[in-house]
C-alpha positions as CSV (number, residue, x, y, z in Angstrom):
1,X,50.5,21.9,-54.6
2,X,53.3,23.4,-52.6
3,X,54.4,21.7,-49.1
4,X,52.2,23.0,-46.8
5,X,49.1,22.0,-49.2
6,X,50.3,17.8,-49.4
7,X,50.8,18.2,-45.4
8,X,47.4,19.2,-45.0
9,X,45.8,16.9,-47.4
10,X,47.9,13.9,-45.7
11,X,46.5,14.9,-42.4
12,X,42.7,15.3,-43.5
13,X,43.0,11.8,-45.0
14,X,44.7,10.0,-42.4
15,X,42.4,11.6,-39.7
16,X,39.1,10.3,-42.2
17,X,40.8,7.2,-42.4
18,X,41.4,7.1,-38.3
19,X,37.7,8.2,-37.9
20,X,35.9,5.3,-40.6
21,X,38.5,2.9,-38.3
22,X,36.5,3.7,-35.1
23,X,33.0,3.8,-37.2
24,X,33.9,0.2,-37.6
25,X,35.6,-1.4,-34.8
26,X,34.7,1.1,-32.1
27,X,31.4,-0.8,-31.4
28,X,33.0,-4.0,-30.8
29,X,34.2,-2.8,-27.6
30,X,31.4,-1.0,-26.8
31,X,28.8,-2.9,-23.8
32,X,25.3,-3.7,-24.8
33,X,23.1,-1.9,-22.4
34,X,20.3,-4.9,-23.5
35,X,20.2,-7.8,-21.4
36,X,19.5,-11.1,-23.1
37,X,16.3,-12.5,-21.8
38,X,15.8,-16.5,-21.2
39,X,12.7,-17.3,-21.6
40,X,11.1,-20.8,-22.5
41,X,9.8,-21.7,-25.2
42,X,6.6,-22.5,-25.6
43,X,4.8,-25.3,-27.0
44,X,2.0,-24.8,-28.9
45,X,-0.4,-27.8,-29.9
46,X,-3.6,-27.8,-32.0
47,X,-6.8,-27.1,-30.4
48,X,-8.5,-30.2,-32.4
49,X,-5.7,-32.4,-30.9
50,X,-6.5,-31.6,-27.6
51,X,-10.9,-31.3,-28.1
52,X,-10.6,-34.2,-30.4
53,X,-11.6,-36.9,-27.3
54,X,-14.6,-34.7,-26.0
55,X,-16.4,-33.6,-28.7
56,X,-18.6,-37.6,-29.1
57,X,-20.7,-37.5,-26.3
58,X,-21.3,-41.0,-25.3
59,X,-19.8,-44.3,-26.3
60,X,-20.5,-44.9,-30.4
61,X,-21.9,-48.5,-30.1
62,X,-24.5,-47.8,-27.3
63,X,-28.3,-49.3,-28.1
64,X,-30.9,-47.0,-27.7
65,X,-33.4,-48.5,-25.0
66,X,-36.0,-51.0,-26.4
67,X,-39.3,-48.7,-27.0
68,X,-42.1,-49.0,-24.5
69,X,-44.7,-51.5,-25.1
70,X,-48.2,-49.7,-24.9
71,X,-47.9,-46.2,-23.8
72,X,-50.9,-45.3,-22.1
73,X,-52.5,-41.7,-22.6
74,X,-52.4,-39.6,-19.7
75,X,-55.6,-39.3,-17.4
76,X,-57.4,-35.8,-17.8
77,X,-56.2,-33.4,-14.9
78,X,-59.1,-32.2,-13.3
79,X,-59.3,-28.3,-13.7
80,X,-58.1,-26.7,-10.6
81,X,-59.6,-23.5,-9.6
82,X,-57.0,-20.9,-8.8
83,X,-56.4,-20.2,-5.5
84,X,-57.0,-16.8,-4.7
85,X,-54.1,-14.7,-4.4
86,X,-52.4,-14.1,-0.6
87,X,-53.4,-10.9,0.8
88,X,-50.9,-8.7,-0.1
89,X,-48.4,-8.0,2.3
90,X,-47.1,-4.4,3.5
91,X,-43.6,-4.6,3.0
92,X,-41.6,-2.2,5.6
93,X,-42.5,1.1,6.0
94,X,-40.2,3.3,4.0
95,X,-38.5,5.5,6.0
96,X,-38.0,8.8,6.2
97,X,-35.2,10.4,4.9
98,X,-32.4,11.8,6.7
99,X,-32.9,16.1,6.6
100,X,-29.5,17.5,6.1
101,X,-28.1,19.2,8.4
102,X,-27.0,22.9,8.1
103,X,-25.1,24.8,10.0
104,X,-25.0,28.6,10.1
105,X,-22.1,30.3,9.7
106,X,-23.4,32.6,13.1
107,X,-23.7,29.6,15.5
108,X,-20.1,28.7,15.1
109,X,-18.7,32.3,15.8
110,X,-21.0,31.7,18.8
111,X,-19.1,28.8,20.3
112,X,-16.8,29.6,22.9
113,X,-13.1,29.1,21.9
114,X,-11.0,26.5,23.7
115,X,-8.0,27.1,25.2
116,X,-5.5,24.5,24.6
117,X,-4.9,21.8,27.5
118,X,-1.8,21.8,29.1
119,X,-0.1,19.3,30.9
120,X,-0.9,19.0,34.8
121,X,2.6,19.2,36.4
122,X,3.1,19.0,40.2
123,X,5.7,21.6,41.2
124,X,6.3,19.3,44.7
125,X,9.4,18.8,44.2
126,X,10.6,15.0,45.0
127,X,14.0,13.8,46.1
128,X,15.0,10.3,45.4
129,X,16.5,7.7,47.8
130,X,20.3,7.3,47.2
131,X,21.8,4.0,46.2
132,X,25.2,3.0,46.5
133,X,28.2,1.9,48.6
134,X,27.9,2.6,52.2
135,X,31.0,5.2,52.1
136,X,29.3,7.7,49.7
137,X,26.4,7.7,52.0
138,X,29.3,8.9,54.6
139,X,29.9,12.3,53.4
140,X,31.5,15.2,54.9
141,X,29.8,18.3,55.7
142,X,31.6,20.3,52.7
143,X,29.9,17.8,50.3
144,X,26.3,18.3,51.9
145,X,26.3,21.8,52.0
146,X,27.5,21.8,48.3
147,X,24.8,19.0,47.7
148,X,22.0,21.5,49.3
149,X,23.6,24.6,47.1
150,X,23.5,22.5,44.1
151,X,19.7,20.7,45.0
152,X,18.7,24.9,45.6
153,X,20.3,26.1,41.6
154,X,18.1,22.6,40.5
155,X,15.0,24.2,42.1
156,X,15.1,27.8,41.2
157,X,16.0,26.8,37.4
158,X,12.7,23.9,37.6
159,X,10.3,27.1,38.7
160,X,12.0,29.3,36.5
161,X,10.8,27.2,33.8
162,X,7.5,26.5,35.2
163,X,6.3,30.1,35.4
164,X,7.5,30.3,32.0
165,X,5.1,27.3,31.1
166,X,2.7,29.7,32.1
């Protein structure tokens, strides 16, 4: 083997040797993705443990009652004639069933269509009291006449969009 060969074949080995390392103690660091569960344990007990008190019914050292001294035979029943049975009754009427009800494919192009309901809006247009401090309510003419130029853009642009509602 010349030079370049043992290089080689010391590399390969080593990096076999690095990779059986990491088959080994790789999955000690490695986090379980299972959590451990705690559960109780559970104990189990015999069924004829548990059955073994009820299955005697009665106390074991009960006396039977003493037997009856002279039992007397049972007078004859007189033979009773059978009643004749109740006139049968009429139970409810049963009623009629419902027809189904069809509809023809003409009577609903018939129907006239609806439009769709719009909204009632007043186009009165309403002003609202002012509020404030008593020198705001003192204004000069410039403000009112910019107040009235303003209030009159306000209106045009409310009907504007009314007749568009239209």
């Amino acid at each position: 083997m010349d030079r370049l060969q043992k290089k080689c074949f010391i590399a390969a080995t080593g990096f076999h040797l690095f990779l059986v390392v990491i088959l080994f103690v790789g999955p000690a660091f490695l986090l379980s993705d299972q959590k451990r569960l705690d559960l109780q344990m559970i104990d189990v007990i015999p069924y004829k443990i548990i059955e073994a008190p009820f299955v005697g019914v009665g106390a074991p050292n009960v006396k039977p009652p003493p037997p009856s001294e002279q039992q007397k035979p049972a007078p004859p029943v007189p033979e009773a004639k059978p009643a004749p049975p109740p006139p049968a009754r009429d139970e409810a009427p049963p009623k009629p069933e419902p027809k189904p009800v069809t509809r023809d494919r003409d009577a609903i192009e018939d129907e006239k269509p609806t439009k769709p309901r719009l909204p009632n809006i007043s186009k009165k247009l309403v002003t609202r009291p002012k509020t404030g401090d008593t020198a705001k309510n003192t204004s000069t003419s410039k403000n009112t006449e910019t107040d009235t130029r303003q209030n009159s853009k306000e209106v045009a642009a409310l009907q504007s969009t009314l007749r568009s509602l239209k």
